[in-house]
C-alpha positions in Angstrom: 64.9 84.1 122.5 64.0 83.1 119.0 60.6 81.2 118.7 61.8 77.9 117.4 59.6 77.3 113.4 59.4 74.5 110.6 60.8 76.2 107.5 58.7 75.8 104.6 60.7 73.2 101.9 60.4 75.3 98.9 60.9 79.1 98.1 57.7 79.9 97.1 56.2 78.5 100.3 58.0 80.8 102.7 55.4 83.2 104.8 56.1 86.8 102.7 56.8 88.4 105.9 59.6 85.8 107.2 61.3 86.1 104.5 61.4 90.2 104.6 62.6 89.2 108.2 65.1 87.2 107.3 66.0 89.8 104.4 66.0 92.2 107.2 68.7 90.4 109.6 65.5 90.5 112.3 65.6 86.5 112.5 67.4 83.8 111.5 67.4 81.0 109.2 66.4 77.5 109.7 67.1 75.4 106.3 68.8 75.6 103.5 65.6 76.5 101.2 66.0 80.0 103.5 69.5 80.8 103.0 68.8 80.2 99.4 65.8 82.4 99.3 68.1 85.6 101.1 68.2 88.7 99.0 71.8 89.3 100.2 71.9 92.8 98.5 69.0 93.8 101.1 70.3 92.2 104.5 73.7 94.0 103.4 71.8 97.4 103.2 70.1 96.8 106.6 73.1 94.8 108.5 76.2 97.4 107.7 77.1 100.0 110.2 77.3 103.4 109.3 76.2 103.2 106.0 75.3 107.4 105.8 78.7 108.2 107.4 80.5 109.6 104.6 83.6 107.4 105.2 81.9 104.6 104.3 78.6 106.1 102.6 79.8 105.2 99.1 82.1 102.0 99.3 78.7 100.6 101.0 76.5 101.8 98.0 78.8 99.9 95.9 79.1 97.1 97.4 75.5 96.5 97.7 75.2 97.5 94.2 77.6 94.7 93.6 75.7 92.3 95.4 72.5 93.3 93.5 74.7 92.3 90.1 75.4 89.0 92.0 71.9 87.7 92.7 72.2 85.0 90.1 74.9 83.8 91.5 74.9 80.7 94.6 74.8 81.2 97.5 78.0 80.1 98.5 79.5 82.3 96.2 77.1 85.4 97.2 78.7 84.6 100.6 82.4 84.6 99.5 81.8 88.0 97.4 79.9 89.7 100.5 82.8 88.8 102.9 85.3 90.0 100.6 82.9 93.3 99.6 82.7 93.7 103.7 86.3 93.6 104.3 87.2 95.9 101.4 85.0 98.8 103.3 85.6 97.8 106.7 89.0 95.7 107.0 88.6 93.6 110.2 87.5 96.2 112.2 83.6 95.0 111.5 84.4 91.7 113.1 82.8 92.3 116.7 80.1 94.2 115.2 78.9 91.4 112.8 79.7 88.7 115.5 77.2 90.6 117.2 74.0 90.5 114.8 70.8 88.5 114.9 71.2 87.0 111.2 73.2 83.8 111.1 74.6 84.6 108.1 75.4 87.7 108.6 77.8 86.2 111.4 78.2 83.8 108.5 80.0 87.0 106.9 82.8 87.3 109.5 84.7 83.6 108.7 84.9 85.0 104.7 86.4 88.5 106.7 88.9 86.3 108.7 89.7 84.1 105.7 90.9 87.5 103.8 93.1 89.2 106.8 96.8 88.7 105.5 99.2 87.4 107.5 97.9 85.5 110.0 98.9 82.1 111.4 96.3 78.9 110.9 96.4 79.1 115.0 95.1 83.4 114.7 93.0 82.6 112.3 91.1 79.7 113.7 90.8 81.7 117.0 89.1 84.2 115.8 86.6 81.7 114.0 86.1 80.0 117.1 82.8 81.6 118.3 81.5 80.7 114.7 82.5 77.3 114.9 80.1 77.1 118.3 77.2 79.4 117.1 74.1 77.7 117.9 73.1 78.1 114.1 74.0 75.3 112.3 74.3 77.2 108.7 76.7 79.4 110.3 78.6 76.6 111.7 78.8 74.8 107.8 79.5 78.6 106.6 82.6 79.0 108.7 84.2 75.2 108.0 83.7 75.9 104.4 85.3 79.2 104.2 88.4 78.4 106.2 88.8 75.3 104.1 91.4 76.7 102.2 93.3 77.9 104.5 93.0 74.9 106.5 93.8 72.2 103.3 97.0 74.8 102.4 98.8 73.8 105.9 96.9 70.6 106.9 99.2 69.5 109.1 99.5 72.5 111.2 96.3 73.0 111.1 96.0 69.7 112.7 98.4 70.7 115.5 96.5 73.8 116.2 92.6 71.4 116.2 93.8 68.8 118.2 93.0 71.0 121.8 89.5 71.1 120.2 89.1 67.4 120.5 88.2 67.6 124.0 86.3 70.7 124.0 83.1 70.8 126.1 81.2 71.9 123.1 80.6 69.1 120.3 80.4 71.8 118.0 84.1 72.4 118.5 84.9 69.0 118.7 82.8 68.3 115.2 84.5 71.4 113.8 88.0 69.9 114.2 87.2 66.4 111.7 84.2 68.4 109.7 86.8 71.0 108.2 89.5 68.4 108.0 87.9 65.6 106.0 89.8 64.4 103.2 87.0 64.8 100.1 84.3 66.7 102.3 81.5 67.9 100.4 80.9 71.7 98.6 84.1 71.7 98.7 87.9 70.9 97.4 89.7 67.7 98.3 92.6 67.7 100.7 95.4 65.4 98.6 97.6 65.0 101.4 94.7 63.4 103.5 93.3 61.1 101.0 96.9 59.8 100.3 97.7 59.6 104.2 95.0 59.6 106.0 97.0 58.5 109.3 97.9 62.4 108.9 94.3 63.0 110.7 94.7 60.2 113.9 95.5 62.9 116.2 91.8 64.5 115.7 90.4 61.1 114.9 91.9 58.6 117.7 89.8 61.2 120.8 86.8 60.8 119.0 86.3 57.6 118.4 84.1 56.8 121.0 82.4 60.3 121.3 79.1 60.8 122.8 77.3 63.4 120.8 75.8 61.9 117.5 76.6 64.9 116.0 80.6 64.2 116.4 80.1 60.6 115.6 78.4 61.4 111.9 81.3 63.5 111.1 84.5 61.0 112.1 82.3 58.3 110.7 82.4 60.9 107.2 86.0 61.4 107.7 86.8 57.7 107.3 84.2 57.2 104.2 86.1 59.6 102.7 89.4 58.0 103.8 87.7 54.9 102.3 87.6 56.0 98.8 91.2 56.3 98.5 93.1 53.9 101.2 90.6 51.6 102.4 93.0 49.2 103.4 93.9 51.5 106.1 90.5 52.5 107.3 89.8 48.4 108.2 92.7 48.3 109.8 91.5 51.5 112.4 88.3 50.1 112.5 89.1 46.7 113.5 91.8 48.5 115.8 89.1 50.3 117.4 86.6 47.7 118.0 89.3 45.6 119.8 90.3 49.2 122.1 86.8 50.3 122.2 84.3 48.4 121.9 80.8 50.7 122.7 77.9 51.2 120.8 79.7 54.8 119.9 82.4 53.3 118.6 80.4 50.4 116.5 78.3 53.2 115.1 81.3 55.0 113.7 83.1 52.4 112.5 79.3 50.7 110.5 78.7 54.1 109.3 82.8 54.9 108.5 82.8 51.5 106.4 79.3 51.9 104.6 81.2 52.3 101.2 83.8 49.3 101.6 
């Protein structure tokens, strides 16, 4: 069980040996100022499997030699390259493996892998995501969404098909996970045209969740609908007053003040 820390706010103020720890995979992350700190070149070295085995020896060197070139770059983009650098050695054979490891973002790692498998249905792909989507990490959690944004935005309305079961998931991860990757402007990220020009497109992953208990779900439909608001807020009063009349709770109310704070 990980012993639970304050992470320092700045770089320069993390402990030397936590962040050779972290460098190492041996412990995770907890803030941003962490994951930005992460020699990625270093945690690859230590984190891949079989890097002596002469079937992998050298596309491993390379790769880490490529992620030495990339230390400039940010950090969402020094995740994007190690996925892709990871499935060019491996394929999707390393998924279990790296689902497997202590470092959250080296688990981070396997929703770039799954973004890059060819020919695979928005349902396949967001299966095998799933486990990401619940880590108890929450960088890994942001790291998945992000990375199967694209995926998700390029067949939104499948995509919302497939979410909709993970509505009423027992987790609030999941259920956060199914209006965090679908917002319409979202943030780090690319717009989703079809959502900010109909929303209503999103009322099948919105409507179970209006009146959900975890604040955690609640900050994220309440996100959705700012975002909605920027484009159609004609529509988003119209749900909100809609749900106050259906459902009235203090859930509800807190969605719909925090959903309107931009009108």
């Amino acid at each position: 069980m990980q012993v639970k820390r304050k992470g320092a706010r700045r770089i320069v103020d993390i402990p030397p040996d936590i962040l050779e720890q972290i460098n190492r995979g041996e412990i995770e992350t907890v803030n941003l100022t962490e994951c930005l700190a992460l020699d990625f070149a270093k945690l690859m070295s230590y984190a891949l499997p079989d890097i002596n085995n002469p079937a992998y020896g050298m596309c491993i060197e390379d790769a880490i030699a490529q992620m030495k070139a990339a230390s400039e770059l940010g950090w969402m983009n020094r995740t994007r390259l190690a996925s892709k650098l990871i499935y060019e050695c491996f394929g999707a054979s390393i998924i279990d493996t790296l689902l497997a490891h202590t470092s959250d973002n080296v688990r981070g790692w396997v929703s770039g892998v799954v973004a890059l498998i060819p020919n695979l249905s928005i349902e396949e792909r967001l299966n095998l995501i799933k486990p990401l989507a619940d880590d108890p990490n929450s960088g890994t959690r942001e790291t998945v969404w992000l990375l199967m944004r694209e995926h998700i935005a390029n067949d939104i309305e499948q995509s919302i098909q497939a979410l909709i079961p993970w509505t009423v998931s027992d987790s609030e991860n999941i259920r956060r996970f199914s209006t965090e990757s679908t917002r319409p402007r979202g943030v780090w990220c690319s717009h989703i045209p079809k959502l900010k020009e109909s929303p209503e497109l999103g009322l099948p992953l919105l409507e179970p969740l209006k009146s959900d208990s975890a604040r955690y779900v609640q900050n994220s439909v309440a996100n959705w609908l700012n975002d909605a608001a920027k484009s159609q807020p004609d529509w988003v009063v119209n749900l909100t007053n809609r749900w106050l009349d259906e459902s009235n709770t203090k859930e509800t109310r807190y969605i719909v003040k925090r959903g309107k704070r931009s009108l």
